[in-house]
C-alpha positions in Angstrom: -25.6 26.1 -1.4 -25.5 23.2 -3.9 -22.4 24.2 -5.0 -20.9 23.9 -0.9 -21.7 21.1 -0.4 -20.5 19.5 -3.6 -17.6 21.1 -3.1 -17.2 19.8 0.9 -18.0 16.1 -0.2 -14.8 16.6 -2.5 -12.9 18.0 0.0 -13.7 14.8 2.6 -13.2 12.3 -0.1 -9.7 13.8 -1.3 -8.9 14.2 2.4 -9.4 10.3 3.0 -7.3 9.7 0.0 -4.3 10.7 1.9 -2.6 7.8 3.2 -0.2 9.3 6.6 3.5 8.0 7.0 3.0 6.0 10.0 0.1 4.0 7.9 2.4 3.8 5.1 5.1 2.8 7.2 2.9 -0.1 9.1 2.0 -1.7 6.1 5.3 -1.9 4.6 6.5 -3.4 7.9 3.6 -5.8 7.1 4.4 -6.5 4.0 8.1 -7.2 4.5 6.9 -9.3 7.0 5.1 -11.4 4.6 7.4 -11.1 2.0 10.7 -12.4 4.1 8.8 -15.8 4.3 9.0 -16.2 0.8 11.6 -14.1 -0.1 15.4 -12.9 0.8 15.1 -9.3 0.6 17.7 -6.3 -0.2 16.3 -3.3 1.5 13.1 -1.8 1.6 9.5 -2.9 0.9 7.6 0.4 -0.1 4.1 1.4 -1.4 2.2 3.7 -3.9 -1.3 4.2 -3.7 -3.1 6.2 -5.8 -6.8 7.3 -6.4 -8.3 6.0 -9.6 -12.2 6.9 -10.5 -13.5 3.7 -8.3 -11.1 2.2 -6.7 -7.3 2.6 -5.5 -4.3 1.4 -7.0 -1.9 0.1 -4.8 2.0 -1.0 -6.0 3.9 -2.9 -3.7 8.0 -2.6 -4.8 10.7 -4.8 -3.4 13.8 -6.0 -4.6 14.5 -9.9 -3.4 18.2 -11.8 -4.2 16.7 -14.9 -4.0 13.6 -16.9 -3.6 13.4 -19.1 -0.1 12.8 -23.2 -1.1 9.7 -24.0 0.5 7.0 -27.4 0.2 3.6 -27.4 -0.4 1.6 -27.5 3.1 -1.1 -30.6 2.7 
């Protein structure tokens, strides 16, 4: 019985660790968002996001040509 549930818990947590391809796909569309203020990009902004013991690890690639001239807002 033990040994169920233990084994459902794992199954609920790993199933939470999958990230779909619309969410994926929303947050790089945030992110290039956010990054195009900064930033003239050359294609795509993607993510990789993977389970560690505690916590996630999440690496954001995009390759920019060249970095927008901006002032500092006082």
């Amino acid at each position: 019985m033990i040994a169920n549930k233990n084994r459902l818990q794992e199954i609920i947590k790993n199933d939470r660790l999958l990230l779909s391809s619309d969410t994926s796909e929303m947050i790089c569309y945030d992110l290039k968002k956010t990054l195009l203020e900064y930033f003239n990009l050359d294609g795509a902004v993607t993510i990789k996001v993977e389970p560690k013991s505690d916590c996630y690890e999440v690496t954001v690639s995009a390759k920019a040509v060249a970095i927008k001239s901006f002032g500092i807002i006082k």
